[in-house]
CHARMM-style PDB file with segment names, atoms N, HN, CA, C and O in Angstrom:
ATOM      1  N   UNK     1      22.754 -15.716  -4.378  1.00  0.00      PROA
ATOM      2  CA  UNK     1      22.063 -14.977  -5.425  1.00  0.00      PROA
ATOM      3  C   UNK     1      21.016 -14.069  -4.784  1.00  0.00      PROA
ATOM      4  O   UNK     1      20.353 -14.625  -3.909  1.00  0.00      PROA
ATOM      5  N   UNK     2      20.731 -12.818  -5.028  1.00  0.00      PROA
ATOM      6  HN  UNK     2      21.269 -12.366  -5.739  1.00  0.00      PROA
ATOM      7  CA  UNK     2      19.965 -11.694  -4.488  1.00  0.00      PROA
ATOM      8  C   UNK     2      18.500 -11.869  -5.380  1.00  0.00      PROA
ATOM      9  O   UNK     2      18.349 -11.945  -6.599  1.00  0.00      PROA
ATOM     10  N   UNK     3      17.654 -11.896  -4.453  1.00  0.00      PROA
ATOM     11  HN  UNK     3      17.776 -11.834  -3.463  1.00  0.00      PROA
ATOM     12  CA  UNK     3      16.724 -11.966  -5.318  1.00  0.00      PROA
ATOM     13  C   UNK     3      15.873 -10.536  -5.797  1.00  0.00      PROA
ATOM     14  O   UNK     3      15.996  -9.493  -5.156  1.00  0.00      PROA
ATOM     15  N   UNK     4      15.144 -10.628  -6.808  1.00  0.00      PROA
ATOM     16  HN  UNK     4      15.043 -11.476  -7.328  1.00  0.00      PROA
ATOM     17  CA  UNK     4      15.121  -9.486  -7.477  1.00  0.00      PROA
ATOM     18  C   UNK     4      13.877  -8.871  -6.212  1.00  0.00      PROA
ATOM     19  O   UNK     4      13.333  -9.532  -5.327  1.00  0.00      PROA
ATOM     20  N   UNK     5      13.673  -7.046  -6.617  1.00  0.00      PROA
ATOM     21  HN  UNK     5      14.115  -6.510  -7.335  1.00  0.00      PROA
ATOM     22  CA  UNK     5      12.891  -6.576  -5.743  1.00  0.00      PROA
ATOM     23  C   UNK     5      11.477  -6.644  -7.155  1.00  0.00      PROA
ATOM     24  O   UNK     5      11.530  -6.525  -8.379  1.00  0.00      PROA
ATOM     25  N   UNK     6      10.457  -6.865  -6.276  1.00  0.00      PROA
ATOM     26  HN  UNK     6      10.414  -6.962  -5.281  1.00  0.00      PROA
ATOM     27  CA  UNK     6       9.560  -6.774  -6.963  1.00  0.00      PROA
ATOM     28  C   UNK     6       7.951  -5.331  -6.930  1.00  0.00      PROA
ATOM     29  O   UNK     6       6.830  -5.824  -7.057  1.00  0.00      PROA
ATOM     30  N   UNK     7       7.968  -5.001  -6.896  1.00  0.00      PROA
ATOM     31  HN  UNK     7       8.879  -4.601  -6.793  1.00  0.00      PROA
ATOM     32  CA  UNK     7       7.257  -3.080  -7.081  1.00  0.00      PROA
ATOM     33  C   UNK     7       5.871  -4.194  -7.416  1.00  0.00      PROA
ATOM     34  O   UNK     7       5.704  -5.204  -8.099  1.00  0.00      PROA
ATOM     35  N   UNK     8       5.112  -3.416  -6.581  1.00  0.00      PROA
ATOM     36  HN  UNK     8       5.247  -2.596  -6.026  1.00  0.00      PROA
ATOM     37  CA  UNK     8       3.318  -3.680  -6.198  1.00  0.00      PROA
ATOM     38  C   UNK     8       2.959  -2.006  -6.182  1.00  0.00      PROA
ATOM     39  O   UNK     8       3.143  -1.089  -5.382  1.00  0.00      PROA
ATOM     40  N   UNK     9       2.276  -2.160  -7.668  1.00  0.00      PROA
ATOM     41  HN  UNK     9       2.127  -2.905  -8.318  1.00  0.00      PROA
ATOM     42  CA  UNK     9       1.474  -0.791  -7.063  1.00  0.00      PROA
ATOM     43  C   UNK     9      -0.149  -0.830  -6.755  1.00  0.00      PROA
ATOM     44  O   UNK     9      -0.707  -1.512  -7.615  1.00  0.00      PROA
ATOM     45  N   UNK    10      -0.838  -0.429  -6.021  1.00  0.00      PROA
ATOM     46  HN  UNK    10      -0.384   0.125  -5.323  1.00  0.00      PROA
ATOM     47  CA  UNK    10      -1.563  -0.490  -5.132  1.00  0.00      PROA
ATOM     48  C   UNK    10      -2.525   0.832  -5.804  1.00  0.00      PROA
ATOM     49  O   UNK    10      -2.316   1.812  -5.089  1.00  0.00      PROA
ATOM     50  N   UNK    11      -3.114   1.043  -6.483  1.00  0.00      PROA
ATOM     51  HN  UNK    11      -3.284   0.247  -7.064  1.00  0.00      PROA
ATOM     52  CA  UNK    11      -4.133   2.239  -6.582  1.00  0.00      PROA
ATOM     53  C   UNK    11      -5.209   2.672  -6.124  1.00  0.00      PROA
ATOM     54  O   UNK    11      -6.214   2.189  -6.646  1.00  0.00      PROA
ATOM     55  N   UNK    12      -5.441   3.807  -4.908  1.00  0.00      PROA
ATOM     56  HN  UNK    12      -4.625   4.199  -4.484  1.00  0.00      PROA
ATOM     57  CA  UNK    12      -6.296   3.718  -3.916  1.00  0.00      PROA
ATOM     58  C   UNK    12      -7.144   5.239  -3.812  1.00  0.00      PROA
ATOM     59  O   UNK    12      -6.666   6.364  -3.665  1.00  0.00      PROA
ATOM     60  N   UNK    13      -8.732   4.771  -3.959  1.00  0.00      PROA
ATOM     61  HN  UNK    13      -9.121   3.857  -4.078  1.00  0.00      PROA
ATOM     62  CA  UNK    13      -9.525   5.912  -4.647  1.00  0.00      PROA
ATOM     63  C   UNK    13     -10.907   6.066  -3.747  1.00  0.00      PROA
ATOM     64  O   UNK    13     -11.977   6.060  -4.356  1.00  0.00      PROA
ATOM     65  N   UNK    14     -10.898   6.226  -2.065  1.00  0.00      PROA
ATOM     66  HN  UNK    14     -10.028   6.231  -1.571  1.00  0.00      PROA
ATOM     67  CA  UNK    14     -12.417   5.716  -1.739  1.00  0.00      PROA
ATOM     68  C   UNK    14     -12.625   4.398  -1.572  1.00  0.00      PROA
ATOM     69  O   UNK    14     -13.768   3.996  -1.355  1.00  0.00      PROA
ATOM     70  N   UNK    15     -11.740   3.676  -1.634  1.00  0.00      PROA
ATOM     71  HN  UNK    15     -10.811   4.002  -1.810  1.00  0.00      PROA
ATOM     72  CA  UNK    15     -12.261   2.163  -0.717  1.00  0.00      PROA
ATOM     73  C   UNK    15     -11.371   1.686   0.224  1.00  0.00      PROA
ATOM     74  O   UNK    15     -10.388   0.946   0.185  1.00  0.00      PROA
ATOM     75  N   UNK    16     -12.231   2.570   1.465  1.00  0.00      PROA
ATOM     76  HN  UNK    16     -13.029   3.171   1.496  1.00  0.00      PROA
ATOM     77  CA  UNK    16     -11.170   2.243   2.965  1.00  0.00      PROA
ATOM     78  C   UNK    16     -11.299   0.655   3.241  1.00  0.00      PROA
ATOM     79  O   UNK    16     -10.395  -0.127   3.535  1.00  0.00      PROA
ATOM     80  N   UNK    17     -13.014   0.336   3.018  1.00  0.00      PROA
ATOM     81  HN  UNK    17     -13.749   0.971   2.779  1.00  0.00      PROA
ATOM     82  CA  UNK    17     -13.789  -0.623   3.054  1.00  0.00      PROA
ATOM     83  C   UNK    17     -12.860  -1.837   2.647  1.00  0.00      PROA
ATOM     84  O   UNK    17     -12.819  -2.664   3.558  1.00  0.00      PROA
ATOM     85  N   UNK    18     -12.312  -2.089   1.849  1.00  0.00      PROA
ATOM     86  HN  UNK    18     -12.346  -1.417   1.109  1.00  0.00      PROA
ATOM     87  CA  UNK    18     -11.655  -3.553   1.083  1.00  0.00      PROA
ATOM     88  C   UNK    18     -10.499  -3.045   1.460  1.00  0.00      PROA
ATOM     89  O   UNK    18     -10.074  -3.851   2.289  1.00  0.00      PROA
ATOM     90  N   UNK    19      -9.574  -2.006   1.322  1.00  0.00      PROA
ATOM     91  HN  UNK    19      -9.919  -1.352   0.649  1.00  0.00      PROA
ATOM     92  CA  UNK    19      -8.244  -1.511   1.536  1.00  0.00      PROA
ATOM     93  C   UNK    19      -7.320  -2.437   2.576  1.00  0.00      PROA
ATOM     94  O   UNK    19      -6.320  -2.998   2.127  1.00  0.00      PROA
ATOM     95  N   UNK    20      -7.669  -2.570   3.902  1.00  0.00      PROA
ATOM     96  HN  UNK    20      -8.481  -2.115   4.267  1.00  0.00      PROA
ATOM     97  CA  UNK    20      -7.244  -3.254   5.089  1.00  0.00      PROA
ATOM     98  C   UNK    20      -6.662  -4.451   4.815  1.00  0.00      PROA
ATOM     99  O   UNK    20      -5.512  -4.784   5.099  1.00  0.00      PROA
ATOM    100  N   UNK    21      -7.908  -5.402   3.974  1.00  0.00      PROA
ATOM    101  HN  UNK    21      -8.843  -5.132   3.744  1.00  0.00      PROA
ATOM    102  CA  UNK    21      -7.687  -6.722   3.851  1.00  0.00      PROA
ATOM    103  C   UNK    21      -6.686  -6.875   2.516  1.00  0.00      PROA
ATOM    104  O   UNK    21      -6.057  -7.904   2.270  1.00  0.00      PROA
ATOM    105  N   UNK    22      -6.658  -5.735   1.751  1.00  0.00      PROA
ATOM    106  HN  UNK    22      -7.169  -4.899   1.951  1.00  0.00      PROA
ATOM    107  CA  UNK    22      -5.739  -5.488   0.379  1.00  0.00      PROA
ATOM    108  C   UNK    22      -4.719  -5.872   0.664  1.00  0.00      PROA
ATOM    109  O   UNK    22      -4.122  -6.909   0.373  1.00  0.00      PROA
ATOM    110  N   UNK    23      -4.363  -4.675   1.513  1.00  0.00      PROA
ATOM    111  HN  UNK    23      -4.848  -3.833   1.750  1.00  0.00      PROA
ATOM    112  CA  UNK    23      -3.105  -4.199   2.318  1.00  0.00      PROA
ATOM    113  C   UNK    23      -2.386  -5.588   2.905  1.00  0.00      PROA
ATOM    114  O   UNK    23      -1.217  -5.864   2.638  1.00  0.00      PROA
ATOM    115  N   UNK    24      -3.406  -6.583   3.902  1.00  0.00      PROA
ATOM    116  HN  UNK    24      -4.356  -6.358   4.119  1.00  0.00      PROA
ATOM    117  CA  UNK    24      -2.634  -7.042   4.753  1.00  0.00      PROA
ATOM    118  C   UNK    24      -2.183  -8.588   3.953  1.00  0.00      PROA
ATOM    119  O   UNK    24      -1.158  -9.246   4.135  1.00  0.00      PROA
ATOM    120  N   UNK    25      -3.243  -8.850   3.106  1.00  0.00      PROA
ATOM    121  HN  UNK    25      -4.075  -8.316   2.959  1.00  0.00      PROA
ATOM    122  CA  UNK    25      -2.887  -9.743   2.433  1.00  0.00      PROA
ATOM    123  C   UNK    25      -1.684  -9.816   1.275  1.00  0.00      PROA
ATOM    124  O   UNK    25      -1.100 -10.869   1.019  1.00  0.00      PROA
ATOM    125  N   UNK    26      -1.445  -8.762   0.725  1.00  0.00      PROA
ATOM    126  HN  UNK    26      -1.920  -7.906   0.932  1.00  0.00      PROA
ATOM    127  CA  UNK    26       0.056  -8.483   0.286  1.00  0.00      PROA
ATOM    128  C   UNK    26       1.524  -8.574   1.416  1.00  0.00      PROA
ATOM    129  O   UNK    26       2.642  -9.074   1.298  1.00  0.00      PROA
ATOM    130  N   UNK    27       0.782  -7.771   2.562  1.00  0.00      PROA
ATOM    131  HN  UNK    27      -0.127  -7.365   2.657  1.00  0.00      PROA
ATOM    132  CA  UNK    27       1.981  -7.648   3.639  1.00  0.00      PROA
ATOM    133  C   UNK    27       2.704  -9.690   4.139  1.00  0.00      PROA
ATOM    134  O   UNK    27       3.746 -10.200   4.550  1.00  0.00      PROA
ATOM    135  N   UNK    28       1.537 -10.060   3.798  1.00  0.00      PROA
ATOM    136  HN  UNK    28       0.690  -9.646   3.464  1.00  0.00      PROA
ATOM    137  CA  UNK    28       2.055 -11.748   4.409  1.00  0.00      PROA
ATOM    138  C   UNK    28       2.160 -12.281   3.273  1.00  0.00      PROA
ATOM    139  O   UNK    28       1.893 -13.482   3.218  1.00  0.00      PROA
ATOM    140  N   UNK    29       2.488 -11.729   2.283  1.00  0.00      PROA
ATOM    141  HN  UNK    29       2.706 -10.754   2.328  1.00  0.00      PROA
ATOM    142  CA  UNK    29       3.227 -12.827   0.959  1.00  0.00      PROA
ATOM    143  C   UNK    29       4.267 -13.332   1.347  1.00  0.00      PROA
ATOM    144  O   UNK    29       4.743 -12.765   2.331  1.00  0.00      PROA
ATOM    145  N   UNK    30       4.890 -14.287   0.919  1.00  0.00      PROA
ATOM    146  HN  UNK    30       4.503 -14.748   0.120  1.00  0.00      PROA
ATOM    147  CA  UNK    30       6.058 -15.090   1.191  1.00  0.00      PROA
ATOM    148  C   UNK    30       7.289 -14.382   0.217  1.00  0.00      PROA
ATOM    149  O   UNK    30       8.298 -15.075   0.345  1.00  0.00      PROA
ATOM    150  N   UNK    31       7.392 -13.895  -0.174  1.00  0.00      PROA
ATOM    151  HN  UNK    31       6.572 -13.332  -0.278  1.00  0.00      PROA
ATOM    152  CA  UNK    31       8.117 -13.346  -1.079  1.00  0.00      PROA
ATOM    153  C   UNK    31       8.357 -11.807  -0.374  1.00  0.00      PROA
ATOM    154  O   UNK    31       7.593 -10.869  -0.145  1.00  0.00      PROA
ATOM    155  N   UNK    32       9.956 -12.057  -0.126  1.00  0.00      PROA
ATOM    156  HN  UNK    32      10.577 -12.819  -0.312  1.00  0.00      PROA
ATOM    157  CA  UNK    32      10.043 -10.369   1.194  1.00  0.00      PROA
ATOM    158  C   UNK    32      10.359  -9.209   0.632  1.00  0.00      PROA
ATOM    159  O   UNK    32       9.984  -8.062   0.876  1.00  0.00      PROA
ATOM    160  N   UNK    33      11.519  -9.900  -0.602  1.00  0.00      PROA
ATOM    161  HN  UNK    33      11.823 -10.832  -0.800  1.00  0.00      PROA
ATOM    162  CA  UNK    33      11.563  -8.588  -1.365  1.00  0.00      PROA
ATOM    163  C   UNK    33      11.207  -7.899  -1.933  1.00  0.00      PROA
ATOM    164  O   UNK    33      11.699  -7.748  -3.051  1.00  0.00      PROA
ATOM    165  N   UNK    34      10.326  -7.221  -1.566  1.00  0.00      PROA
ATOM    166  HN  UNK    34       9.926  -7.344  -0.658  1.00  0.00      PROA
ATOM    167  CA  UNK    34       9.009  -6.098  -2.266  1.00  0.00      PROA
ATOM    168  C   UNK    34       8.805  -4.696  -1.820  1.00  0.00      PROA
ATOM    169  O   UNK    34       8.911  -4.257  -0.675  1.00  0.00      PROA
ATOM    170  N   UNK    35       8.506  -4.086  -2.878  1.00  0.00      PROA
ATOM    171  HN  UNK    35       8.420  -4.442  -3.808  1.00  0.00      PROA
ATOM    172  CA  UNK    35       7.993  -2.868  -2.368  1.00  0.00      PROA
ATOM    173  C   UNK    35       6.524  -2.640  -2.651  1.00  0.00      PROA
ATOM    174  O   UNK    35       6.105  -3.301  -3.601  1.00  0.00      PROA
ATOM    175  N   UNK    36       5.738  -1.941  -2.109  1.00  0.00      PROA
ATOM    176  HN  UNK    36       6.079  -1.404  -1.337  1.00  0.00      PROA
ATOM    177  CA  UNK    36       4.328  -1.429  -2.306  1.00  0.00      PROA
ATOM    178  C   UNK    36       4.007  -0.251  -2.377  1.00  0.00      PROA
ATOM    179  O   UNK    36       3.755   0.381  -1.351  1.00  0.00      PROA
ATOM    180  N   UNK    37       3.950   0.248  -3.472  1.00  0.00      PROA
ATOM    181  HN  UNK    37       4.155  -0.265  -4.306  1.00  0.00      PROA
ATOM    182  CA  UNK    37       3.508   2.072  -3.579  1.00  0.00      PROA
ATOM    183  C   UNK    37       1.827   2.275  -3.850  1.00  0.00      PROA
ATOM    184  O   UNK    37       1.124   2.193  -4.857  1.00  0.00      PROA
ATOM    185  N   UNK    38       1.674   2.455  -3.012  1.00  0.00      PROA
ATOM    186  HN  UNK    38       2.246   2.523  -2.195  1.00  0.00      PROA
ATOM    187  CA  UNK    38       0.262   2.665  -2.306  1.00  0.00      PROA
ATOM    188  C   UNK    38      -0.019   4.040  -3.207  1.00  0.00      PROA
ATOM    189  O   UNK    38       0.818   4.877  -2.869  1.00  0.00      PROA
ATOM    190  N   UNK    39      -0.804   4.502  -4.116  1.00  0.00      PROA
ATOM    191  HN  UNK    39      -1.485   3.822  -4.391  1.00  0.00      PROA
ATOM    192  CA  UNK    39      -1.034   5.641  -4.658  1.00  0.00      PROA
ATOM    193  C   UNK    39      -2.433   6.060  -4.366  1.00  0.00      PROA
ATOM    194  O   UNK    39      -3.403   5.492  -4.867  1.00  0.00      PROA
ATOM    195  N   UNK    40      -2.525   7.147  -3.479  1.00  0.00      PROA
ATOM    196  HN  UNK    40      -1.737   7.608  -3.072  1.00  0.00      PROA
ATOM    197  CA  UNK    40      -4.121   7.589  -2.978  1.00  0.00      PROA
ATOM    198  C   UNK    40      -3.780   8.846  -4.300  1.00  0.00      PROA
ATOM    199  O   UNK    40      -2.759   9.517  -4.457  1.00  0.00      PROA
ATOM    200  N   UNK    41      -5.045   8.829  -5.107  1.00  0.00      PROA
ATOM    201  HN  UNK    41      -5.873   8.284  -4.980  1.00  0.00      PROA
ATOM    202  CA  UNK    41      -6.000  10.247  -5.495  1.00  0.00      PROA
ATOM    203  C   UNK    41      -6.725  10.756  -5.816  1.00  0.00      PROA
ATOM    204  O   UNK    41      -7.410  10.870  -6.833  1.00  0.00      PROA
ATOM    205  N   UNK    42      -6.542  11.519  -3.995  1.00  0.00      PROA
ATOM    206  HN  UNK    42      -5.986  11.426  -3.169  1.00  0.00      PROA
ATOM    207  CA  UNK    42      -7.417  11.995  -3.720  1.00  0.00      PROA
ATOM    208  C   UNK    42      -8.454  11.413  -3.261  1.00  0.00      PROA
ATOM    209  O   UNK    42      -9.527  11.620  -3.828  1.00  0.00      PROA
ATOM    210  N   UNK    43      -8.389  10.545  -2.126  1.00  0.00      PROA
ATOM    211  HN  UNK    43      -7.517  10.377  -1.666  1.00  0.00      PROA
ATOM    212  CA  UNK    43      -9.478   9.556  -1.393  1.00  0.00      PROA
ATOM    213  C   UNK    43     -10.683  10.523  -0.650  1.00  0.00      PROA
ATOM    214  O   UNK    43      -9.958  11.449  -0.285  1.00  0.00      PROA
ATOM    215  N   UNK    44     -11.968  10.876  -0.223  1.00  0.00      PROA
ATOM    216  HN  UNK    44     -12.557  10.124  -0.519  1.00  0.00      PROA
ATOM    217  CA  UNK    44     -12.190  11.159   0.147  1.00  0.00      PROA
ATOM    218  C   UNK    44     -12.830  10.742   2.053  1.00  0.00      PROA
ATOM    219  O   UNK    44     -13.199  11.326   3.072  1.00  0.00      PROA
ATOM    220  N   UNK    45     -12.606   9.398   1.533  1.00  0.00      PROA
ATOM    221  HN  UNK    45     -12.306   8.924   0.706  1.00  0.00      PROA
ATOM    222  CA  UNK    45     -12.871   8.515   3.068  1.00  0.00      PROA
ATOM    223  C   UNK    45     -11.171   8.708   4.152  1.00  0.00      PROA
ATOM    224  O   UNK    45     -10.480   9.688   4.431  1.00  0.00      PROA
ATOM    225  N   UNK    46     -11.077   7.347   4.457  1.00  0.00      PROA
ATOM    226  HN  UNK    46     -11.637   6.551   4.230  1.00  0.00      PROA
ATOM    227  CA  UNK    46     -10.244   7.099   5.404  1.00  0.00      PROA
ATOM    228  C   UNK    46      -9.249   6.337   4.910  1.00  0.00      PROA
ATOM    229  O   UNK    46      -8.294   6.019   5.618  1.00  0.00      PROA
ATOM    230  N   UNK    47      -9.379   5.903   3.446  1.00  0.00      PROA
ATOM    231  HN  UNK    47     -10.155   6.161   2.870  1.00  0.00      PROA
ATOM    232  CA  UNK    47      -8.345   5.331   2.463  1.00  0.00      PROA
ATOM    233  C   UNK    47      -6.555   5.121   3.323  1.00  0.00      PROA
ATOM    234  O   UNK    47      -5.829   4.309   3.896  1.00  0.00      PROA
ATOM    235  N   UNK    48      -6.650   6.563   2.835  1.00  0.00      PROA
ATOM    236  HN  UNK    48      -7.240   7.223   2.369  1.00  0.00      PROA
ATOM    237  CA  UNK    48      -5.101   7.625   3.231  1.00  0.00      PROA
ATOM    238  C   UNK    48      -5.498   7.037   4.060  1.00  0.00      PROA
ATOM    239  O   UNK    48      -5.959   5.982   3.626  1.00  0.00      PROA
ATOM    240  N   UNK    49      -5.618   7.153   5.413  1.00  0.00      PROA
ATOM    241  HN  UNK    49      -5.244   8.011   5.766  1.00  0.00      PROA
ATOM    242  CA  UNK    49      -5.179   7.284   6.668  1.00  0.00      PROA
ATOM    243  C   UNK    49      -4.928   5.465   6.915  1.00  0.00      PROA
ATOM    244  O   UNK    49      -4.235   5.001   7.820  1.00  0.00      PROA
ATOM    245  N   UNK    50      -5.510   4.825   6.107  1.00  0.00      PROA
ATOM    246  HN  UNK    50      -6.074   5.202   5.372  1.00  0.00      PROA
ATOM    247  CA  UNK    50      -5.170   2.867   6.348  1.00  0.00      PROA
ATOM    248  C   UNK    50      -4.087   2.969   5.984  1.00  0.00      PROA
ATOM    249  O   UNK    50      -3.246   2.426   6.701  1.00  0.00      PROA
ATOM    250  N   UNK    51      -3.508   3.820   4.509  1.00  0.00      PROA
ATOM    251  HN  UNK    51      -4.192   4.261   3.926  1.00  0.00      PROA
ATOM    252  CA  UNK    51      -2.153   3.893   3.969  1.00  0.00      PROA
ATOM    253  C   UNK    51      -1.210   4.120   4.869  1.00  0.00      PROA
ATOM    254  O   UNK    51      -0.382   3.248   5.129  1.00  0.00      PROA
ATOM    255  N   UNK    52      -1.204   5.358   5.486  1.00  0.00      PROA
ATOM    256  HN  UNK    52      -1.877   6.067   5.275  1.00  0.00      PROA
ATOM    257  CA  UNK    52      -0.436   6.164   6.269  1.00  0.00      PROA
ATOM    258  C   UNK    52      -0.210   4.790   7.179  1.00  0.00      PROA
ATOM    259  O   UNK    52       0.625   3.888   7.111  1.00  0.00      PROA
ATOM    260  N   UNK    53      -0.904   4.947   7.722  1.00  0.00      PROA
ATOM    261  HN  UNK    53      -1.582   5.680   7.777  1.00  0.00      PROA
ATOM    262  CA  UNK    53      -0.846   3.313   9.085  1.00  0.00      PROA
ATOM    263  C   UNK    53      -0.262   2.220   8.288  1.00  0.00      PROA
ATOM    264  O   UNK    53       0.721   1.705   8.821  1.00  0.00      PROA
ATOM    265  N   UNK    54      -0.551   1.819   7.347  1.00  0.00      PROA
ATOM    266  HN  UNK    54      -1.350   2.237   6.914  1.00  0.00      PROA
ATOM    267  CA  UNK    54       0.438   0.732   6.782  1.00  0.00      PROA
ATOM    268  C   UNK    54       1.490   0.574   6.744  1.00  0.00      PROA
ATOM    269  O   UNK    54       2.152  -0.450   6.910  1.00  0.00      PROA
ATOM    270  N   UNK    55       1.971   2.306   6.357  1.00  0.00      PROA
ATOM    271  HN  UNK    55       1.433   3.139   6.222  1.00  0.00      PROA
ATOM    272  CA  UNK    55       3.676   2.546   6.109  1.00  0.00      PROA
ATOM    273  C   UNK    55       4.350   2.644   7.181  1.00  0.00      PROA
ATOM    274  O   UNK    55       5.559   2.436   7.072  1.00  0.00      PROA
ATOM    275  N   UNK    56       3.789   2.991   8.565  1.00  0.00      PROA
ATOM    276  HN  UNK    56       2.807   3.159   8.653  1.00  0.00      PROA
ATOM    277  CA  UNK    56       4.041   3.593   9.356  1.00  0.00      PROA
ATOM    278  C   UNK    56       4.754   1.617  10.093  1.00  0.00      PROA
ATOM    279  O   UNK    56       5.948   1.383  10.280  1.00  0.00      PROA
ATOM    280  N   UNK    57       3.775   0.737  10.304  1.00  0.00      PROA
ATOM    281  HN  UNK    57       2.805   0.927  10.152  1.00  0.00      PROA
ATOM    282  CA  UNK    57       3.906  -0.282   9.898  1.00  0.00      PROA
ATOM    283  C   UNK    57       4.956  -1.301   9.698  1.00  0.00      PROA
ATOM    284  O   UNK    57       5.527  -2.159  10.371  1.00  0.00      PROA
ATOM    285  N   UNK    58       4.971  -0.864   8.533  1.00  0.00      PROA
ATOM    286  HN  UNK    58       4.507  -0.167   7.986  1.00  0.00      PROA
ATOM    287  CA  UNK    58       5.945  -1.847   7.399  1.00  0.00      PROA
ATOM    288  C   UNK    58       6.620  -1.410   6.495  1.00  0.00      PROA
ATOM    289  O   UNK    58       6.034  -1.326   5.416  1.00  0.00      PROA
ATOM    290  N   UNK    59       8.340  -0.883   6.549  1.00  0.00      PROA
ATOM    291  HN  UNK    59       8.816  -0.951   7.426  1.00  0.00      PROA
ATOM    292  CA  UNK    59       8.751   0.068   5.430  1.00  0.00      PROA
ATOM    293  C   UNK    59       9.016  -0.344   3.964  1.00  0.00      PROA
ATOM    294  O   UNK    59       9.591   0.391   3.162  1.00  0.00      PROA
ATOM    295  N   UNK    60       8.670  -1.266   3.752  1.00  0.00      PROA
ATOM    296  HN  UNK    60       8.203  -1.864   4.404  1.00  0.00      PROA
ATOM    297  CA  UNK    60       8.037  -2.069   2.607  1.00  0.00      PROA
ATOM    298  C   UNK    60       6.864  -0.808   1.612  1.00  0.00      PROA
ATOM    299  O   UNK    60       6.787  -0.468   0.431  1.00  0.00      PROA
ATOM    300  N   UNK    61       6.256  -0.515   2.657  1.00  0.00      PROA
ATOM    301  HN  UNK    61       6.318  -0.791   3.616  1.00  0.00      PROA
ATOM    302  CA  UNK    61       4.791   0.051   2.307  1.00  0.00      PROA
ATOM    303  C   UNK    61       5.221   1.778   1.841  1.00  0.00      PROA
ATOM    304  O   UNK    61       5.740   2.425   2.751  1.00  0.00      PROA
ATOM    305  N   UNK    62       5.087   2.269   0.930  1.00  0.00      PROA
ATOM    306  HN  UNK    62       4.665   1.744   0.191  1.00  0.00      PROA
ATOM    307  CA  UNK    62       5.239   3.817   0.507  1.00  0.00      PROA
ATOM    308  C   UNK    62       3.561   3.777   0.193  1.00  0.00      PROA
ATOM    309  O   UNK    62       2.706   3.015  -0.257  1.00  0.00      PROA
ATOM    310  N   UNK    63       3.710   5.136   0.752  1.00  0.00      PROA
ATOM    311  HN  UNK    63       4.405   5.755   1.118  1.00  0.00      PROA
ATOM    312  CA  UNK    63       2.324   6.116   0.311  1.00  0.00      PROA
ATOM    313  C   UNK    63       2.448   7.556  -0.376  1.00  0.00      PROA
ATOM    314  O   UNK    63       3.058   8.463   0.190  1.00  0.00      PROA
ATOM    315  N   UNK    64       1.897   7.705  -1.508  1.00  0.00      PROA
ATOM    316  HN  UNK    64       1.402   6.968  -1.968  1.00  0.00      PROA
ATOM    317  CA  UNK    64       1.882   8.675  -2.488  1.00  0.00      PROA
ATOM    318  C   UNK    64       0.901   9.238  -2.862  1.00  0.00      PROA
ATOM    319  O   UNK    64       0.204   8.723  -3.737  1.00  0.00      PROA
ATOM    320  N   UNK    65       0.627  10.277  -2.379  1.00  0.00      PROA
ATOM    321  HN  UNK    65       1.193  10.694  -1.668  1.00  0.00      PROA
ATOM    322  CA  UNK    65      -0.707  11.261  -2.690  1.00  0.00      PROA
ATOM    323  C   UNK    65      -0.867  11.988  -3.609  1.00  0.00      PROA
ATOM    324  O   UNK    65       0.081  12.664  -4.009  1.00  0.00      PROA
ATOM    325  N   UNK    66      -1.801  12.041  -4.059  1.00  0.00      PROA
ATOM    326  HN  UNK    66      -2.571  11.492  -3.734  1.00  0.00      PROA
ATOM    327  CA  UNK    66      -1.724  12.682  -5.760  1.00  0.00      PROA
ATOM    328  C   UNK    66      -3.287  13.592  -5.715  1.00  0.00      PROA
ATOM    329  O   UNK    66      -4.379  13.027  -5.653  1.00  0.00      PROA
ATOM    330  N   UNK    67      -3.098  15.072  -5.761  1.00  0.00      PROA
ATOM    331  HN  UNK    67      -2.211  15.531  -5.811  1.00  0.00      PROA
ATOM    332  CA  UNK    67      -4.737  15.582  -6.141  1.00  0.00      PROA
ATOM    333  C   UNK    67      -5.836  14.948  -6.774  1.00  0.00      PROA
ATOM    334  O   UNK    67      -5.484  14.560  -7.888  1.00  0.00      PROA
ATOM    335  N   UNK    68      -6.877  14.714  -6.558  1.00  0.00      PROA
ATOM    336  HN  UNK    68      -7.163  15.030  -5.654  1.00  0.00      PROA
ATOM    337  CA  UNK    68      -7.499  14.209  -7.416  1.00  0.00      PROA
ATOM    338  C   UNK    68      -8.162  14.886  -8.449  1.00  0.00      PROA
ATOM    339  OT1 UNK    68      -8.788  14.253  -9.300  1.00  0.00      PROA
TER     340      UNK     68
END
């Protein structure tokens, strides 16, 4: 039996600060089949760039940039 995929969306606005530990604590769930759509908009810190590195990463991880 296939187990179902499960979609994490992630909404990311200016907090590079907590982001990391967001990020990594989703990445070690026990549960593999997942995706994570990381939605930056319009971060003005370093947000994006933890994203970018996440995906880069783990192809689990999508990043989606949106104007703010």
């Amino acid at each position: 039996m296939n187990e179902p995929l499960v979609s994490i969306i992630v909404p990311v606005y200016n907090v590079e600060s907590y982001l990391s530990p967001c990020l990594e604590s989703i990445q070690r769930q026990s549960w593999r089949n997942l995706e994570v759509l990381m939605v930056d908009d319009g971060s003005t810190d370093g947000s994006s760039a933890v994203c970018a590195d996440m995906a880069v990463a783990d192809p689990r991880f999508r990043l989606l940039r949106q104007r703010g």
